[in-house]
LUMFI-10030 format. One record per residue (C-alpha): x, y, z; residue in one letter; residue number from 1. Coordinates in nm, 2 decimals, always signed. Each point is the difference from the previous one (the first is absolute). Layout:
REM LUMFI-10030
c1;c2;c3;residuo;num
X;Y;Z;A;NUM
...
This chain:
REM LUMFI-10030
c1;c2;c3;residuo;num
+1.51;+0.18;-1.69;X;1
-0.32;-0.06;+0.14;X;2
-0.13;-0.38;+0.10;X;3
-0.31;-0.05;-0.23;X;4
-0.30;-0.08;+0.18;X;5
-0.22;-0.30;-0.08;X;6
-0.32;+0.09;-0.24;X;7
-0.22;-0.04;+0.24;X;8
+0.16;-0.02;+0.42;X;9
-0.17;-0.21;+0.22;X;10
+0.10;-0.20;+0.36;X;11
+0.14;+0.15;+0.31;X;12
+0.17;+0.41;-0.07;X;13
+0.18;+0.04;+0.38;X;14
+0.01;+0.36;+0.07;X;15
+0.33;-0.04;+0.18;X;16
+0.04;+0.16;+0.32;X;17
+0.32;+0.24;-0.01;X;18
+0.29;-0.14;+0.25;X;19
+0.16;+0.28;+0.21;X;20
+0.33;+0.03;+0.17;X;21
-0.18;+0.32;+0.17;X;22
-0.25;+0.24;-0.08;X;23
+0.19;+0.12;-0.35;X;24
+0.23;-0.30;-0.11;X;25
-0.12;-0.29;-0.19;X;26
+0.14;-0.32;+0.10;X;27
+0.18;-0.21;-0.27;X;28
+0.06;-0.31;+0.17;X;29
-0.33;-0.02;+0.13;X;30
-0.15;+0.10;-0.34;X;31
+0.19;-0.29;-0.17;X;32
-0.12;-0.23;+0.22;X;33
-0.37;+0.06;+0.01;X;34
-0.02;-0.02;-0.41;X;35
+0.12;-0.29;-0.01;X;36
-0.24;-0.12;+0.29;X;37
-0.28;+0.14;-0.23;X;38
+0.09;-0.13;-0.29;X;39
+0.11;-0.35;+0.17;X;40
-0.37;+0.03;+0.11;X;41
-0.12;+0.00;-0.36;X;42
-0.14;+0.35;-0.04;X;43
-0.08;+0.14;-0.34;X;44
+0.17;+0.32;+0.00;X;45
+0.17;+0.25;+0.28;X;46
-0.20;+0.35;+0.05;X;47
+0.25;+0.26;+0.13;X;48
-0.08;+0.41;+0.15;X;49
-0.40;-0.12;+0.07;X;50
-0.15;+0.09;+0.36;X;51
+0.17;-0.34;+0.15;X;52
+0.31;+0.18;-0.12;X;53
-0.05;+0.29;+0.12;X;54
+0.07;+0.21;-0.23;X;55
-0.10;+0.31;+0.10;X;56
+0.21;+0.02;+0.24;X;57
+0.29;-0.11;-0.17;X;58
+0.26;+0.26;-0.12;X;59
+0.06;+0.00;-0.41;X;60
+0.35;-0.13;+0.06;X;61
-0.13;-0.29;+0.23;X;62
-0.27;-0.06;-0.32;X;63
+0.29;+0.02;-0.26;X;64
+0.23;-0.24;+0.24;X;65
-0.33;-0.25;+0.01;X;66
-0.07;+0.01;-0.36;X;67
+0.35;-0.11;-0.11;X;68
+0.05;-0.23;+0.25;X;69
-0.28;-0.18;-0.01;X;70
+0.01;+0.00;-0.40;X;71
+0.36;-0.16;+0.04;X;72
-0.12;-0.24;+0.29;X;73
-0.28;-0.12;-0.20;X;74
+0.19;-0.06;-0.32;X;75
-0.32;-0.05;-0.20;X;76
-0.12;-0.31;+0.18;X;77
-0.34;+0.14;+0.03;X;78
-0.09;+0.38;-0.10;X;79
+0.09;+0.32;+0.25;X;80
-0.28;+0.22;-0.01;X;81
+0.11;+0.36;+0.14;X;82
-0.28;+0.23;+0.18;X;83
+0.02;+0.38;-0.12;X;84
-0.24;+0.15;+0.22;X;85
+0.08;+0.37;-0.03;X;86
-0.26;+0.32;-0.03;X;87
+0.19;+0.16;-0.28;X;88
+0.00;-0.20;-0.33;X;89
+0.35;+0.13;-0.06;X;90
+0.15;-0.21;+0.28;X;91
-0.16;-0.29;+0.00;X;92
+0.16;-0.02;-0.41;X;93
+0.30;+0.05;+0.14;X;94
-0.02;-0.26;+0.22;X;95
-0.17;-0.22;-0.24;X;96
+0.29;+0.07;-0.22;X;97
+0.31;-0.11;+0.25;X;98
-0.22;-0.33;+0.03;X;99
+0.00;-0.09;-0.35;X;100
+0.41;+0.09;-0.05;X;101
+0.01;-0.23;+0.33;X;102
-0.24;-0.27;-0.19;X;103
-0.31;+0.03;+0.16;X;104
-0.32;-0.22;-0.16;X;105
-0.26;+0.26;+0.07;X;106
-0.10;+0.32;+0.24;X;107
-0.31;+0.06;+0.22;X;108
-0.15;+0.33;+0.03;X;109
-0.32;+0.11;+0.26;X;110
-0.20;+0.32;-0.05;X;111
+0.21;+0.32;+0.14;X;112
-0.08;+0.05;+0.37;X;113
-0.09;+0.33;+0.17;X;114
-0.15;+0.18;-0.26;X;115
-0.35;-0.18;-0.04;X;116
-0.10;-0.11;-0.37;X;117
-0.27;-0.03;-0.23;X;118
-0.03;-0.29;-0.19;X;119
+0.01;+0.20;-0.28;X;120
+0.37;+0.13;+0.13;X;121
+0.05;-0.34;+0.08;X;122
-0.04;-0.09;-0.38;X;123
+0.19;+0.26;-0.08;X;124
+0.32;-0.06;+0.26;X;125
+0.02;-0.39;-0.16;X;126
+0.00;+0.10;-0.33;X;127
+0.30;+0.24;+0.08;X;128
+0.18;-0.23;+0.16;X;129
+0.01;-0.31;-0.23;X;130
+0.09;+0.21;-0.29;X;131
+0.29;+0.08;+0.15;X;132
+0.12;-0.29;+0.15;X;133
+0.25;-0.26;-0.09;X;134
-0.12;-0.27;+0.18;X;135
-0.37;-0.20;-0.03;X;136
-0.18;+0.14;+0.30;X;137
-0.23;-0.16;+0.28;X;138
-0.25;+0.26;+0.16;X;139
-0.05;-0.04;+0.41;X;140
-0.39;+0.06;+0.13;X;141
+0.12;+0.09;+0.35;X;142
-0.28;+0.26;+0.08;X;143
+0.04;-0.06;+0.39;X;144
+0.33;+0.23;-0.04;X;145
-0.09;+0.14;-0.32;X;146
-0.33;+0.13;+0.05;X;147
-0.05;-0.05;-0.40;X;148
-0.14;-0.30;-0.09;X;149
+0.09;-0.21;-0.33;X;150
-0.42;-0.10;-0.12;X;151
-0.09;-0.24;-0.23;X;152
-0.11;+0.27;-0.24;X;153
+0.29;+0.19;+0.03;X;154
+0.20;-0.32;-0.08;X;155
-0.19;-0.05;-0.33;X;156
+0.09;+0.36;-0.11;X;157
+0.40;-0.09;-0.01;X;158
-0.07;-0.38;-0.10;X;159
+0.14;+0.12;-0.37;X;160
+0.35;+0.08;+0.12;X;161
+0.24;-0.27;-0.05;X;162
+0.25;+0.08;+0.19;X;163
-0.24;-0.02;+0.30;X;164
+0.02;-0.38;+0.10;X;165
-0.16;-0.04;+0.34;X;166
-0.16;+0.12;+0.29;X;167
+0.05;-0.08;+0.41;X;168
-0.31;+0.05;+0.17;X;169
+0.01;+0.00;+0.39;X;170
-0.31;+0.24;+0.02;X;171
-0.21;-0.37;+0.18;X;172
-0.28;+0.08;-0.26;X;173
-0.08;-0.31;-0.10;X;174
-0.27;+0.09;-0.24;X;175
+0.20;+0.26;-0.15;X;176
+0.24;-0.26;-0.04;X;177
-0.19;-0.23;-0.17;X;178
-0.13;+0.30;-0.26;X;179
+0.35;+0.05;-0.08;X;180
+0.04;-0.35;-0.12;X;181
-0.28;+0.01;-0.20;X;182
+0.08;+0.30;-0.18;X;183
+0.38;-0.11;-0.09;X;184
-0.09;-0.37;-0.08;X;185
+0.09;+0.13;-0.34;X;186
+0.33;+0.13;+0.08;X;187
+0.24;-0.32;+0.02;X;188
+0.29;+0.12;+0.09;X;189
-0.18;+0.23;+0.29;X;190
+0.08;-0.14;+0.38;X;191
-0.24;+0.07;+0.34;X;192
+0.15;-0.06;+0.28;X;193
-0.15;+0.04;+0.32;X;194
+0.24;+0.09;+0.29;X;195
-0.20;-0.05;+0.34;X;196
+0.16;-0.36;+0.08;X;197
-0.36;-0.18;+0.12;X;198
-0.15;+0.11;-0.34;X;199
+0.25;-0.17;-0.25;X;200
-0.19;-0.33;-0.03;X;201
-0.32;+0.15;-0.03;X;202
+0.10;+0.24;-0.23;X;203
+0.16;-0.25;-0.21;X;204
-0.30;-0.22;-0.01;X;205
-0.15;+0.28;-0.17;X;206
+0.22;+0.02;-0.28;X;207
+0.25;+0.25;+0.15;X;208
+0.39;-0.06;-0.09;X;209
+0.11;-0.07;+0.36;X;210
+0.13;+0.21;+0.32;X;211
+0.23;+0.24;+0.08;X;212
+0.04;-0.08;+0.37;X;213
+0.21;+0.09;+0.29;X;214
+0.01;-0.34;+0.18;X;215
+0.15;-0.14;-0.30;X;216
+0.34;+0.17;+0.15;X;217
-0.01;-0.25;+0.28;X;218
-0.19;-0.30;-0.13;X;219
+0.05;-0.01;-0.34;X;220
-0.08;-0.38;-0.09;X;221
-0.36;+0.06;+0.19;X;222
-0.11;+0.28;-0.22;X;223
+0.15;-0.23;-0.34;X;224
-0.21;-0.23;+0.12;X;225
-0.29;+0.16;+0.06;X;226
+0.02;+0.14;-0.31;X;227
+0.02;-0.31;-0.22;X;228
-0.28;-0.16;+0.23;X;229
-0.27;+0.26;-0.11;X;230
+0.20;+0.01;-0.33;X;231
-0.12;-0.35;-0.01;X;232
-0.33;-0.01;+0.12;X;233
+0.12;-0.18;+0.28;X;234
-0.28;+0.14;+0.26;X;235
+0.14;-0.24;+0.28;X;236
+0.32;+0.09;-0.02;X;237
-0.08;+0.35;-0.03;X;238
-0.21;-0.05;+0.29;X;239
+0.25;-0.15;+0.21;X;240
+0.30;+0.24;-0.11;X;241
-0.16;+0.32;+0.04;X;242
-0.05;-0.08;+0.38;X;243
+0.42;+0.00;+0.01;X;244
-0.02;+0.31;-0.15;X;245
-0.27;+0.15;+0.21;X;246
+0.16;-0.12;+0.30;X;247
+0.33;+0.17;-0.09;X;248
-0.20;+0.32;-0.08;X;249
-0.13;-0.03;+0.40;X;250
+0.30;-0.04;+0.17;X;251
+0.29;+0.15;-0.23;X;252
-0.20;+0.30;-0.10;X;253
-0.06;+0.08;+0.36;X;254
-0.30;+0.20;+0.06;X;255
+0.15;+0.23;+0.29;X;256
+0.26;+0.14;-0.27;X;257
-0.24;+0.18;-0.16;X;258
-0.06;+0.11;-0.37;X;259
+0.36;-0.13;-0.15;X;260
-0.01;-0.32;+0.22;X;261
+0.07;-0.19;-0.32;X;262
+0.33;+0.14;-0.07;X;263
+0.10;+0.04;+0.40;X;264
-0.10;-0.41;+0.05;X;265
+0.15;-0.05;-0.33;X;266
+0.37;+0.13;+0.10;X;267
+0.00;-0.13;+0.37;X;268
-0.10;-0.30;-0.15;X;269
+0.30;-0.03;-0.23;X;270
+0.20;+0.12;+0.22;X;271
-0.09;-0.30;+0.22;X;272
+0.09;-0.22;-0.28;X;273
+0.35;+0.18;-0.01;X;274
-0.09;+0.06;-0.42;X;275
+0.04;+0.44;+0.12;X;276
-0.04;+0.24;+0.30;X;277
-0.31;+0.12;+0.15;X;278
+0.08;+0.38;-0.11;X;279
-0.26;+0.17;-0.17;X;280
+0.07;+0.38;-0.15;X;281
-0.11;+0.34;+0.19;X;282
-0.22;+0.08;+0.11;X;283
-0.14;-0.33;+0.06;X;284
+0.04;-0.19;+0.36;X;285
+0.11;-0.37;+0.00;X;286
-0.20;-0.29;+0.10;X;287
-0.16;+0.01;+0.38;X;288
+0.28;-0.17;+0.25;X;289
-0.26;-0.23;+0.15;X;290
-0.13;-0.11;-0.37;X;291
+0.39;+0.01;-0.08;X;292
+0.09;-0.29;+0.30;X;293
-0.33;-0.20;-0.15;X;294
+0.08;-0.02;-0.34;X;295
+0.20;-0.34;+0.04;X;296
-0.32;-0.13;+0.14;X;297
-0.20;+0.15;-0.28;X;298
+0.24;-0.19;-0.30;X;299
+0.02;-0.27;+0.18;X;300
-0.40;-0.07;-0.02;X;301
+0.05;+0.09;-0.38;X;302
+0.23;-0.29;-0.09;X;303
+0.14;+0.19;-0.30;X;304
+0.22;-0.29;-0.08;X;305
């Protein structure tokens, strides 16, 4: 049976990075051990099958395998939320369906990709998909691979569906952002998250729910406490924390990696700290060997510990 989720998640969400004993088999062991790293770090709830996850890439029996064990891994310490980002509405309920025998919490969705939507379509498509689903779901405003964005008008047009919980924006529009908290403040048990990993504080300062970032993989107890900081009000301690976290978004996200640096840094990263292997799935490349032979310099600089 599903893990409930809280009435209203907030904190640190981790969109886990998938471990890989090559380009098509998940990694157990590895898996194992990086939940309980992340949760060990205090984070608020484990996002599985996001773009950190790769997902696309990932065959449906790699997603099934990743589902169940991280469901069992977990054991309800904090909630699994599973991504289900499919074009066809049919799949992604099937998927969502195989998370909540597996006891999932919740499931994210973004807009279908390739074929390019209204908003009206976009409507439409969420409407749908919540009816059918078994699981509360999370939307995913990811128009950089999308090319459909989630706007803060379109957001107030599905506020009344109840099953629809949250929304993870990592579209960097700030304003839009802040409109979308404004126009849910009546909805209290509706999360925003923000997922760009330098945005978090701010976006929590503005009355956002907290962060689903990448880094949190690797330095969990930084982003918890960054988090509670602007939680707080604590604008010193914000101030002074969210240089550790810019600093590890200028040398672990390395720039010469390109547009997936995040999740390439991430994995070489780990795989430094001997928590998985620096394997990511086809057709992606692995981390740069000159970056690769740094990275000890890089951690070491961070002072994770």
């Amino acid at each position: 049976m599903p893990n409930h989720l809280p009435k209203s998640l907030q904190g640190i969400i981790v969109p886990l990075i998938t471990p890989l004993l090559d380009a098509e088999m998940l990694d157990s062991e590895s898996l194992g051990k990086l939940i309980d790293y992340v949760i060990t770090g205090g984070v608020n709830g484990i996002f599985i099958l996001g773009t950190t996850g790769e997902a696309p890439s990932l065959s449906y029996i790699c997603k099934r395998e990743l589902i169940e064990q991280a469901c069992q891994i977990t054991n309800g310490r904090v909630p699994v939320i599973v991504g289900i980002m499919d074009t066809s509405i049919a799949e992604s309920v099937n998927l969502a369906a195989y998370a909540a025998d597996q006891g999932a919490s919740a499931v994210v969705a973004v807009p279908p990709y390739y074929l390019p939507l209204s908003q009206a379509e976009l409507v439409n498509y969420i409407r749908k998909l919540t009816d059918k689903l078994p699981l509360p779901l999370f939307l995913y405003n990811q128009p950089e691979y999308t090319n459909v964005p989630i706007l803060p008008e379109t957001l107030t047009q599905v506020a009344d569906i109840v099953n629809l919980v949250g929304l993870k924006d990592t579209s960097r529009n700030m304003i839009n952002f802040q409109q979308m908290c404004r126009l849910m403040k009546d909805r209290e048990d509706f999360s925003l998250f923000v997922g760009p990993d330098g945005l978090m504080a701010e976006a929590v300062l503005m009355g956002g729910s907290g962060g689903v970032n990448a880094g949190a993989n690797l330095a969990p107890k930084l982003y918890v406490e960054l988090y509670q900081a602007a939680r707080a009000g604590d604008l010193p301690k914000v101030r002074q924390l969210q240089q550790n976290v810019l600093q590890l978004i200028t040398t672990i996200y390395h720039p010469s990696v390109g547009r997936l640096k995040s999740l390439k840094g991430l994995k070489c990263a780990l795989a430094t700290l001997g928590i998985c292997r620096d394997v990511v799935a086809d057709p992606l490349i692995g981390m740069d060997p000159d970056v690769r032979a740094r990275m000890p310099g890089f951690l070491n600089d961070l002072n994770l510990q």
